[in-house]
C-alpha positions in Angstrom: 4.9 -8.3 19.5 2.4 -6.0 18.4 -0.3 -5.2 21.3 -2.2 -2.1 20.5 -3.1 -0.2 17.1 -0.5 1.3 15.3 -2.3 4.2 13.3 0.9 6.5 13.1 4.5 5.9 12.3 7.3 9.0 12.6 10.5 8.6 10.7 12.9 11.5 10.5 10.7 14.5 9.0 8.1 11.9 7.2 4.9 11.0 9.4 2.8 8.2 8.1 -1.2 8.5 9.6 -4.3 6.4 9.1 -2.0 2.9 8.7 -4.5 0.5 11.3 -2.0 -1.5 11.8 -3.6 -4.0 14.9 -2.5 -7.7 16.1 -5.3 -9.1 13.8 -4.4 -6.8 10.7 -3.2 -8.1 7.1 0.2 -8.1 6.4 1.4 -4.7 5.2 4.3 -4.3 3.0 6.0 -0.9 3.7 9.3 0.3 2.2 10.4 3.7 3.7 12.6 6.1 1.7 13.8 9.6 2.8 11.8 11.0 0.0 8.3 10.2 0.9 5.6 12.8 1.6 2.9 11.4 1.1 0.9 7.6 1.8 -0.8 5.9 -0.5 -3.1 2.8 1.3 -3.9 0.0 -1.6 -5.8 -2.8 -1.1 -4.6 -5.7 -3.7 -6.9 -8.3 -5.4 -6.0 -11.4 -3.2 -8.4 -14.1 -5.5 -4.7 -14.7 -7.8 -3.0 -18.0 -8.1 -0.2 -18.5 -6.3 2.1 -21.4 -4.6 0.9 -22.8 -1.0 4.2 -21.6 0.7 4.9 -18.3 -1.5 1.4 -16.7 0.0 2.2 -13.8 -2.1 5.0 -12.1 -0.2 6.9 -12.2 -3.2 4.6 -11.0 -5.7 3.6 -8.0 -3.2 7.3 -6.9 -2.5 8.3 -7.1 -5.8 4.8 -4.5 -6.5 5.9 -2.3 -3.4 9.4 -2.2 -4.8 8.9 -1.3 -8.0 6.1 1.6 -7.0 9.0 2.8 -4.4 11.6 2.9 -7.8 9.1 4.9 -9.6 7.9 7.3 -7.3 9.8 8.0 -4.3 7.5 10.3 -3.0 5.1 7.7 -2.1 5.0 5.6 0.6 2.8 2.6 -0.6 1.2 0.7 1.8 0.3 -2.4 0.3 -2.5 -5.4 1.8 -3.2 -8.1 0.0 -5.5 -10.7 2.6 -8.2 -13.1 2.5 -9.1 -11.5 5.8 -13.0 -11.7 5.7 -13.0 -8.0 7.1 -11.2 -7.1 3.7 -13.5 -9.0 1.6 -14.5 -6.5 -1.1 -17.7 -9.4 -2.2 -19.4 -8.7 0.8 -21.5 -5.6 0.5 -21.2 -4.6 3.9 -18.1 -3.7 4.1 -17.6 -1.4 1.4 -18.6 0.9 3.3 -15.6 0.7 5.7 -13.1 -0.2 2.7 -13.4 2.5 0.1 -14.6 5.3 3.3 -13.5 7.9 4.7 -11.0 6.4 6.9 -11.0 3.2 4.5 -7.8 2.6 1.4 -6.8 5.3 -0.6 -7.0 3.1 -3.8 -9.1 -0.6 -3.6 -8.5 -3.3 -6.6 -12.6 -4.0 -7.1 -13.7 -6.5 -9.2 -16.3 -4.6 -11.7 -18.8 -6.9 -10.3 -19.6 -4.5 -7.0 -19.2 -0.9 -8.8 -22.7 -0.3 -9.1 -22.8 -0.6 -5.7 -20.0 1.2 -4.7 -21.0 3.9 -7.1 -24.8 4.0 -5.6 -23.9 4.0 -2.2 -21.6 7.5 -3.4 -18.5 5.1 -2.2 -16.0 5.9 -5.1 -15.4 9.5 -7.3 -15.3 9.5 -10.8 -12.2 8.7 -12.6 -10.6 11.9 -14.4 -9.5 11.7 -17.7 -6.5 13.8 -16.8 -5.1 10.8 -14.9 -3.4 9.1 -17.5 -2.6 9.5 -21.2 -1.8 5.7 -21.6 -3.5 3.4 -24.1 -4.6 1.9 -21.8 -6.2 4.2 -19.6 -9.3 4.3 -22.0 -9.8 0.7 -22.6 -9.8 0.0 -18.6 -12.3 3.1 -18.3 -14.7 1.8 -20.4 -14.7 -1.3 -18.7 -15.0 -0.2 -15.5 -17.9 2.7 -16.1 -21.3 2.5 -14.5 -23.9 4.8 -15.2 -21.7 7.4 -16.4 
């Protein structure tokens, strides 16, 4: 049983910071490879269908395992919740969700990016991210005042 925060995990020569893992935290799905050197915190759109008893574990490990495939390198840390402390339609707690010590990468429904991009709570996407075709179709759904 968890009792305190867990903010820090050491494994061999890979360190894990900034987890905020407490006894009231979301589920986290990590899967730890010798290869890692870096985190990557995402916070998953938790408003999708799924069956009463399923609760999403299986659509969330199968997204951490795939990630962990593809890139090695990258420890995901993965939260899906309907924790109201996560809930990304409240404007209040932006602030504490895409911050400074908030989630590296936050799935944000295009509803609240004015706000997020007023309150200076999200950078600019680079076009040197991704080549994809569909790279430019989400970008110009997603842009808000430039």
């Amino acid at each position: 049983m968890l009792d305190a925060n867990v903010d820090r995990v050491e494994c061999t020569a890979y360190n894990v910071d900034n987890l905020n893992v407490t006894p009231n935290s979301p589920d986290r799905y990590l899967c730890f490879t010798d290869q890692a050197q870096q985190t990557l915190s995402v916070l998953l759109y938790p408003y999708l269908p799924t069956t009463p008893e399923a609760n999403f574990q299986p659509m969330v490990q199968r997204i951490v395992n795939e990630f962990q495939q593809k890139n090695p390198q990258v420890l995901l840390n993965a939260v899906m919740t309907q924790d109201l402390e996560y809930d990304t339609y409240t404007y209040s707690n932006l602030p504490n969700i895409l911050g400074k010590n908030g989630l590296d990468l936050v799935e944000l429904d295009t509803l609240m990016l004015g706000d997020a991009v007023d309150n200076h709570l999200i950078l600019p996407a680079s076009q040197a991210i991704s080549t994809s075709k569909f790279w430019q179709v989400g970008l110009q759904a997603s842009t808000y005042n430039n």
